[in-house]
N, C-alpha and C positions, 0 to 999 in steps of 0.2 A: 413888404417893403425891404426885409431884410434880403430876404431870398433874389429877390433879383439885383441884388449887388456882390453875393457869395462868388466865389471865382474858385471851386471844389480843387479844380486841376492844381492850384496855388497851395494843396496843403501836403500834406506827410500822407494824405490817406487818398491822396489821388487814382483815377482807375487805371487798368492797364496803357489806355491809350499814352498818358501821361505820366505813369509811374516814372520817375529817376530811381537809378542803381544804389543801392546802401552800398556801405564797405565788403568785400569780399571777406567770406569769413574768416575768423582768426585772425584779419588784419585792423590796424589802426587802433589797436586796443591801448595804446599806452595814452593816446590823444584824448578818445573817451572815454578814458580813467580818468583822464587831468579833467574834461568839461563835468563829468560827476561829484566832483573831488569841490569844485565851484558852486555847483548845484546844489551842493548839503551842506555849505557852510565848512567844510572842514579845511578848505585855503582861501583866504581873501574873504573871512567871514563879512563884511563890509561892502564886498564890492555888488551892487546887486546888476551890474551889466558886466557883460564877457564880451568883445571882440576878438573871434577865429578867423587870422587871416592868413593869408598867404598868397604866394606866384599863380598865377592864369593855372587852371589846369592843378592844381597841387589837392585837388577829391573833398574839397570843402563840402561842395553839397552831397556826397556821399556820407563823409561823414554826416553832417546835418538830418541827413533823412535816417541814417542810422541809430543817431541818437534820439531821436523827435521819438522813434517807430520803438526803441527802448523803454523811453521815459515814459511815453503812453501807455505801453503793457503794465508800468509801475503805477500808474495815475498819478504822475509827477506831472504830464506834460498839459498846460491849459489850452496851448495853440501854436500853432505856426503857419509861418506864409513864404512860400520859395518863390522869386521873383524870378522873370525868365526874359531877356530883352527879344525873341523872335515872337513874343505874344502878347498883344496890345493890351488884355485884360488881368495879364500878369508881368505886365512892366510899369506899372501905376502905382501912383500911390492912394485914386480915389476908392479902391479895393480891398484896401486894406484891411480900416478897420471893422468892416462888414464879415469879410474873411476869419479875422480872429473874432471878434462876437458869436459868429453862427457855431465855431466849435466849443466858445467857452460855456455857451448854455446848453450845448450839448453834454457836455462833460461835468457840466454842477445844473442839474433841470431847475434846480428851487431860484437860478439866477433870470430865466426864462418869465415869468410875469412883472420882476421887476424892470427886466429890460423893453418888454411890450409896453411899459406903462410909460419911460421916456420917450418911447419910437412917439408913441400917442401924444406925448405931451409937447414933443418937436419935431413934425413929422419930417420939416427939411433938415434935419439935425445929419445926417448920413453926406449933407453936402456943403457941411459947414467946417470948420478950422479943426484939422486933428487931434489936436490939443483937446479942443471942445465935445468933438464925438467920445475920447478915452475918458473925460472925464465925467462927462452923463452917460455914458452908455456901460461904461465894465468898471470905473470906480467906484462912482457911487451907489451901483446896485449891491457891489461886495460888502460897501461901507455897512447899509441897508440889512444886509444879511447878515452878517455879522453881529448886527446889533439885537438881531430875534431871540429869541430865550431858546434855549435847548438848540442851536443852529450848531455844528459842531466844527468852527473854521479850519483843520488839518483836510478835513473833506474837499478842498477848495487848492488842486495842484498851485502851483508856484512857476512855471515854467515858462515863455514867451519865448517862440527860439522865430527869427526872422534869417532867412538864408539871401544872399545874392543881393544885399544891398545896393551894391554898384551895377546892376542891372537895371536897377529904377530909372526910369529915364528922367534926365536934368536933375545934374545935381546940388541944387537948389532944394528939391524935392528930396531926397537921400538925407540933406541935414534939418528938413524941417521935421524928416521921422523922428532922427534920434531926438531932436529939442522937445517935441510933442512929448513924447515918451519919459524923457528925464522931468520934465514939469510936471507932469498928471500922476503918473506911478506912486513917487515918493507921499502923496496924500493918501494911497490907499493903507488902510488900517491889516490888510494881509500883503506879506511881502510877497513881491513877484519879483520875479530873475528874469534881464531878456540876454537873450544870448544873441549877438549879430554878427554872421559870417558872411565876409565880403574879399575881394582883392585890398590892396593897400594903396588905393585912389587919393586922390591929393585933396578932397573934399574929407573924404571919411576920416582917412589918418589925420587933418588936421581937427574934425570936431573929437576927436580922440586925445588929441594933444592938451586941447582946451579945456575948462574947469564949464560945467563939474564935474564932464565925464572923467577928465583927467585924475579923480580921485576917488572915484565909484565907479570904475570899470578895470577890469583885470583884463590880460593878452593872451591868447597864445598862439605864437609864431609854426604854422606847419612848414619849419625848418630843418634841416638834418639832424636835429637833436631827436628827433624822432625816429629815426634811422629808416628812413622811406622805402632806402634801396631794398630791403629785409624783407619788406611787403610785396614791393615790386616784383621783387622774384619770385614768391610763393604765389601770387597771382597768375603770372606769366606762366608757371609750370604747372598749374592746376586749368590752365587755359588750355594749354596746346594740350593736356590729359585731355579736355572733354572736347576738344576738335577730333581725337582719335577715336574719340569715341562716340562723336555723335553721326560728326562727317560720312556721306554716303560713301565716300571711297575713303574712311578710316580704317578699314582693317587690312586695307593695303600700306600703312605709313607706317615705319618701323617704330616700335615703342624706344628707338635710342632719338629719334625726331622730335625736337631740333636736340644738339650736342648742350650738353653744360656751359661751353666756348660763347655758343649764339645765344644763351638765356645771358650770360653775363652783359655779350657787348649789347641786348636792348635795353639791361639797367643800367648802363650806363648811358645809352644813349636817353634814357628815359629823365635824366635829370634831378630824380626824384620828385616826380612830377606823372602822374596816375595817369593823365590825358590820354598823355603819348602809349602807355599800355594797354589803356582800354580800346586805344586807335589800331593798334598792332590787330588785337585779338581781335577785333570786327571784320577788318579788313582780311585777316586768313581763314576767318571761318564761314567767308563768304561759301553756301552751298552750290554756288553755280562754280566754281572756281575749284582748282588744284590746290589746298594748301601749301602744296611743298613750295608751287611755284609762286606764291602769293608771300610767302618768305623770301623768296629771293628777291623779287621784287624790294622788299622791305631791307635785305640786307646790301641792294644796289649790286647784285653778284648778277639778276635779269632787268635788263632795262624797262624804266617806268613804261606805262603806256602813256597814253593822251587823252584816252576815252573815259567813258565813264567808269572804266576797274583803274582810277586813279586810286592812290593810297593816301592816307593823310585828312580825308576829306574833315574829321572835325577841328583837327587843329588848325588845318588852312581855315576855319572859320574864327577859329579864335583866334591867330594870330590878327586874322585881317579885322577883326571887329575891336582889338586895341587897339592897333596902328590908325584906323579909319578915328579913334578917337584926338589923336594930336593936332591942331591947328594947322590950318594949311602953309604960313609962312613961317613953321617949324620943322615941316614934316623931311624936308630933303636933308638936313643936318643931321637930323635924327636920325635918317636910314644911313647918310654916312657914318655915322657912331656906330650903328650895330655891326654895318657891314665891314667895319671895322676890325670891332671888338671878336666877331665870332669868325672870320675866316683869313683876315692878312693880317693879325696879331699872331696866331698860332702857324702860319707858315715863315713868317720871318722867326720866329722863335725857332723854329726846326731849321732854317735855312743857318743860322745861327751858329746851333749846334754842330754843323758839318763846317763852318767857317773856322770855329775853334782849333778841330782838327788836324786843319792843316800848316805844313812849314812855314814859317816866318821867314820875307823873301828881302833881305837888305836893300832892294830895289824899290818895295815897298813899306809904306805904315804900316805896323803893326795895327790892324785891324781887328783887334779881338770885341767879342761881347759886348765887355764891358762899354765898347766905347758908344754903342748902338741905343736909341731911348726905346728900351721896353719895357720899361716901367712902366710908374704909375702917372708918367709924362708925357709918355709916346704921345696920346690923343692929342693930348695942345700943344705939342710942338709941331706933329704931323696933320692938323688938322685944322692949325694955328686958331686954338679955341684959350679959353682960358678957363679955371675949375668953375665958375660960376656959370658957366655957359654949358658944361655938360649937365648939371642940375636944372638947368633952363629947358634945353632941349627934349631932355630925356624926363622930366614931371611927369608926364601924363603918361610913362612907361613903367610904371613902377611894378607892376605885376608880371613883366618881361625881364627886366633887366633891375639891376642894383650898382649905383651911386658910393661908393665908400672910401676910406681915408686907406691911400696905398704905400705899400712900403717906398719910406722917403714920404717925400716934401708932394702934396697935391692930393686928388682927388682918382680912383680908378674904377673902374664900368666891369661890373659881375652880369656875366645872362646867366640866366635860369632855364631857360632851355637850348638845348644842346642842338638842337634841329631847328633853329630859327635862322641859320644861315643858308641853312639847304633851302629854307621858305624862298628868302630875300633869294637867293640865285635861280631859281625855278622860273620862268612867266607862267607857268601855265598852272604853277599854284599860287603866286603874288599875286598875278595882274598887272595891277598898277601900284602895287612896292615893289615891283621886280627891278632889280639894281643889275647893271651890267660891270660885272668882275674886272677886264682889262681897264674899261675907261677907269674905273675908279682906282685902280692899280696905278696907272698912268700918272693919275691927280696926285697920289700919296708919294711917288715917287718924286714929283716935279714940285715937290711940299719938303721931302727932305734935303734934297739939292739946296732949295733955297737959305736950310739951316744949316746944313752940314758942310763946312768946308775951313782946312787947316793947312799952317806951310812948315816946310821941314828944307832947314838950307836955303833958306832965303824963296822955296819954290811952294806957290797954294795949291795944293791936292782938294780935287772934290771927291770925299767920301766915299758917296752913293756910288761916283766913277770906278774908284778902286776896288768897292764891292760886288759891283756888278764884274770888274774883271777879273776880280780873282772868283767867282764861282764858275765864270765860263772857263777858263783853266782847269776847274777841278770834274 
């Protein structure tokens, strides 16, 4: 009974076909220090859940499989289950607790007769309330064992690690996990620790928010305090090392390939965000392909193709399987916001810069900077939104982009990745988020006209006019 509910592919000990990438070595080690440091009680002795979250792409389940593939060597680790949304038997949540059962009586055998004997006593127990399977199926047998004479409960790891939460389809299902789990656990007489690593989804982060996890669950944010870039580039460079080294035409690629210059600009283009470097290094060590030229491509120095040696192919999956998540009479505002935030913010910023520059013409208004909203305003006065509307729009974005309190008065829109502008401008990697540049140039323009206009001598000067004339001048 049990066995054909296991979903093997779903754990830390999956085969090749299905194995995910642990952390590249030497990196991510300060992260899981911190998720050990949780594990043993010696920060947040109290907290017996951990939420590891972070931006799309920021190597959660790298981590996860790294630590899960640790803690097992230790016999800390009871079980795990990495959820996967492109596979119907690891995007469930009917899977689940079959999944972590089959490993924990693997890993304690004296739990294996007590758990045959509930299978036996409920046979449809496997299809009934998750609550009710954790608490017949792995509490009460520990309860059980626990209570045998000479049983030696240290023998019996502590560990639950669940990766990919927000993978689970319907998330409905995502918070009846954690509710299950904080109900059933705390009755078990051995403490378990589950660790849940997810994106930071409007479901998850708010059952997080909420009691009781809110006071029995510790965080940690895979945020810059981590210092990503550090890793980023020791990957990158130990990457193009074994492209030259494995590649059939590697002993033709100069050992100065690529320059220090091109490692820097793809950590930054990386965002500090793993995705984008694990995407790099797939894409140039393609063996049918030229590295060098498979770089350049990357660095836009040879134009993309069309064909199937596109670049990018897993982020364009990720980009589009968040976006694919936003409601449809949200979804156009929403692409106006980003395609905002990441490509005609930072060109008026620079167009800015050169405005500054130039002579002050008594003819005209003084037009400097300052007078221009690019702040933490710009959006809702050029977008004519208001701050509760970019939190509206952008919810179900949260692992793309970041909502926060901007300098001054309002609300300002952070991306996390740096190449999500190049997505939206592409068709041929959007699709159907592919946003067209000029028209929306067009709108933003014919949005600040309508705000911007002042008179000097009794005469009304329209802003946007005067800017746009004094740059064709310059």
């Amino acid at each position: 009974m049990l066995q054909r509910a296991v979903v093997t592919p779903a754990t830390h000990e999956a085969g090749q076909e299905y194995q995910r990438p642990g952390c590249h070595e030497g990196t991510r080690l300060a992260v899981l220090q911190r998720l050990l440091d949780w594990l043993l009680g010696n920060i947040d002795p109290h907290a017996t859940f951990l939420w590891l979250y972070g931006d799309a792409g920021a190597g959660k389940s790298s981590i996860g499989q790294t630590f899960a593939v640790n803690c097992a060597q230790q016999r800390r680790l009871l079980a795990s289950f990495f959820f996967w949304r492109d596979d119907p038997r690891r995007s469930t949540h009917t899977t689940l607790m079959a999944t972590l059962l089959d490993q924990s009586i693997t890993v304690v055998p004296a739990l294996r007769p007590l758990v045959a004997a509930a299978l036996e006593r409920d046979p449809s127990i496997l299809q009934k309330h998750l609550g009710l399977q954790i608490k017949s199926l792995l509490v009460e047998p520990i309860n059980d064992l626990l209570s045998t004479d000479g049983f030696d409960g240290s023998s019996i790891p502590g560990l639950i690690l669940i990766d990919g939460l927000d993978e689970c389809s319907g998330a409905n299902h995502q918070c009846s996990i954690l509710n299950a789990l904080v109900e059933a656990l705390p009755r078990c007489r051995h403490t378990i620790r589950v660790l849940v690593a997810s994106r930071p989804e409007l479901e998850i982060k708010a059952a997080f928010n909420a009691n009781p996890l809110l006071h029995i669950a510790s965080r940690v944010a895979l945020d810059a305090s981590f210092k990503p870039d550090a890793d980023i580039r020791k990957f990158l460079v130990h990457t193009f090392e074994q492209i030259r080294y494995n590649h059939p035409i590697g002993a033709f690629i100069p050992v100065t390939w690529p320059s220090s210059a091109v490692i820097t600009t793809l950590v930054n283009r990386s965002s500090g965000q793993f995705i984008f470097a694990s995407t790099i290094g797939k894409y140039v060590a393609d063996p049918a392909r030229r590295p060098t030229e498979q770089l350049e491509i990357i660095l836009a120095v040879r134009p993309a193709p069309t064909d199937a040696n596109m670049p990018y192919t897993e982020l364009n999956a990720l980009y589009t399987h968040v976006l694919s998540r936003v409601p449809s009479h949200k979804i156009e505002m929403a692409l106006d916001i980003l395609l905002y935030v990441t490509i005609i913010r930072p060109q008026l910023l620079l167009q800015l810069e050169n405005l500054s520059s130039m002579p002050i013409d008594d003819d005209w208004p003084d037009l400097r900077p300052g007078q221009f909203p690019t702040g933490c305003n710009d959006l809702t006065k050029l977008l004519f939104l208001s701050p509760s509307d970019l939190v509206f729009y952008l919810a179900e974005l949260s692992s793309l982009v970041g909502v926060h309190v901007g300098i001054g008065e309002g609300l300002d829109v952070g991306i996390a990745h740096a190449s999500l502008g190049d997505f939206l401008l592409d068709p041929h990697r959007s699709k159907g988020f592919y946003r067209d540049s000029p028209t929306f140039i067009s709108k933003v323009l014919c949005n600040y006209i309508n705000h911007q206009s002042f008179s000097r001598n009794g005469v009304y000067y329209n802003q946007m006019h005067l800017y746009a004339i004094r740059l064709t001048r310059s």
